[in-house]
Each structure stands twice: as structure tokens, then as C-alpha cells.
N, C-alpha and C positions, 0 to 999 in steps of 0.2 A: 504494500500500500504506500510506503515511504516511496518508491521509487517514480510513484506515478504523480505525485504531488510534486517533485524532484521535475520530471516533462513538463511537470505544467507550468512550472515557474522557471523555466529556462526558456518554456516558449514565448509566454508569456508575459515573464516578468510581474508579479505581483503578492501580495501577505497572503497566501495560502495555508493553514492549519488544519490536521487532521486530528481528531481528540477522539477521546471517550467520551461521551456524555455523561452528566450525572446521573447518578441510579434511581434517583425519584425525579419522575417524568414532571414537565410542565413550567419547568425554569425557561424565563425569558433569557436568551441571551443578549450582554450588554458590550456596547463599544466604548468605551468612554479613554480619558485622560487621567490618570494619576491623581492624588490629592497627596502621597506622600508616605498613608498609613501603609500603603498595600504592601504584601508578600508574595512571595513563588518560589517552589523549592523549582526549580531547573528539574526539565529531562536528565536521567543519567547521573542526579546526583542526591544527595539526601539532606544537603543543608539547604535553607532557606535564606532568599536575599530580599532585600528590599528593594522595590520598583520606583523610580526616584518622579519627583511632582511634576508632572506635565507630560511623560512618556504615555505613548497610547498603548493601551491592555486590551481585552474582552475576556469574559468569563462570563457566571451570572451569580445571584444573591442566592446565600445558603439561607436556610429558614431562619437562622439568628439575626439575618439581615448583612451579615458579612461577608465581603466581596469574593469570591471564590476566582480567582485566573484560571484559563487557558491557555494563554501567552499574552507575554511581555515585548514588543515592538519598540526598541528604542536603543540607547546607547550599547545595549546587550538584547538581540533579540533570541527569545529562550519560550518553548514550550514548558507547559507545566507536569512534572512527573505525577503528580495524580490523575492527569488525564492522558497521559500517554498510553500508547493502545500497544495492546499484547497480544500474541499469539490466540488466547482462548477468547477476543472478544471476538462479536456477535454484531454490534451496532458500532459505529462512529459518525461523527461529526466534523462536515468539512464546511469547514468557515475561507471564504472569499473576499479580503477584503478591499478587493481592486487597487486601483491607479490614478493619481490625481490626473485631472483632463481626460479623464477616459468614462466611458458612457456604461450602461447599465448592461449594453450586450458584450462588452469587454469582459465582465465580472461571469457571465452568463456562458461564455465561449471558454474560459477555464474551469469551468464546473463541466460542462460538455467533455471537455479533456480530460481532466481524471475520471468523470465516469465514464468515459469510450475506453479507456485504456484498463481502470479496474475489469469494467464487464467482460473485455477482452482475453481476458484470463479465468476469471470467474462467471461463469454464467448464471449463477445462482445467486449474486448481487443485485438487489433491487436498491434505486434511488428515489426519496422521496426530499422535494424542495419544501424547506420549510417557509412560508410567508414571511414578508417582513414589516416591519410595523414602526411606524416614527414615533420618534420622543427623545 
């Protein structure tokens, strides 16, 4: 699955993430900017660093109301090892976050791409788009 996220952002060029989802369904996912507080242990490792104020993240809100990441987009750009995907998962989550000047079907043509390239291998991979929602 890394390899095809790998195609798509050398064709492409763009913040592409492949994650685990969280395991209770129905979390929005959120794009935002740093406040400062945030954390993230890194893929591949087991300490936790701090996300510095203004870098852009996305994760979403644990039910405590505290920020959960998926990556980190900035001076250190780093997926989150709680959400990195492992051999036994089942479901993931591919976050698109496009290109500045570039239009809706840019972000659309790399999701086309990794899923042409996973199905390609797996035939038993279904995609579904999740909607998206302002705020």
C-alpha cells in the first residue's frame, strides 16, 4: 500500500496519507494548524514530539475532546505510529491533501491513482469517498 501512495506523489506531487482509522466509527476528520499543545509519536518510533504552533496537522477529536494526529506537515513531516497500518489491517484511510493552485480534480486524479494501482493488485479492495464538509 506504501508503494502506491509512493506513485502517486511522484506523479503527482502532493500531502498524501494512508492511516488506520480510528476504531470507533464517526470521527470527523480535521485539517487545521497547530496551537502548540499538540503531540505525535512518529511512525517507527515510540517517543512522542511536539508539533510546533502554526505547522498544519489532520487527525480528529478523541471523545475527551483531545486532538488525536495522523500527520504532522511541517518542519518534520511524520505520520502518526498509532495510525500506521499493519499487515492485519482491514480498512484504511487515504487523506488527499492537494496543491496550492490546483483545483478539486487534481486532489480527485490522485485518489484515482492509488486506487487504480491498489485494485490492480488486489481485487478485493473496495473504495468508498468519504464526503466532505466545511468548517
Amino acid at each position: 500500500m506504501i508503494d502506491a501512495v509512493g506513485v502517486a506523489t511522484l506523479r503527482h506531487g502532493a500531502g498524501i496519507g494512508l492511516h488506520r482509522p480510528p476504531r470507533d466509527a464517526g470521527r470527523d476528520l480535521v485539517i487545521t494548524r497547530a496551537t502548540g499543545g499538540e503531540r505525535i509519536t512518529p511512525a517507527f518510533s515510540s517517543r512522542s514530539r511536539p508539533i510546533p504552533a502554526g505547522d498544519l496537522m489532520y487527525g480528529t477529536l478523541a471523545p475527551d475532546g483531545a486532538f488525536e494526529p495522523f500527520a504532522w506537515l511541517g518542519r518534520r513531516d511524520c505520520d502518526s505510529a498509532d495510525h500506521q497500518l499493519s499487515p492485519t489491517d482491514h480498512e484504511a484511510l487515504l487523506v488527499v491533501l492537494g496543491c496550492p493552485g490546483q483545483d478539486a480534480s487534481h486532489t480527485e486524479a490522485i485518489g484515482r491513482t492509488v486506487t487504480e494501482i491498489l485494485g490492480s493488485v488486489r481485487s478485493d479492495v473496495e473504495f468508498a469517498p468519504i464526503p466532505l464538509a466545511d468548517g
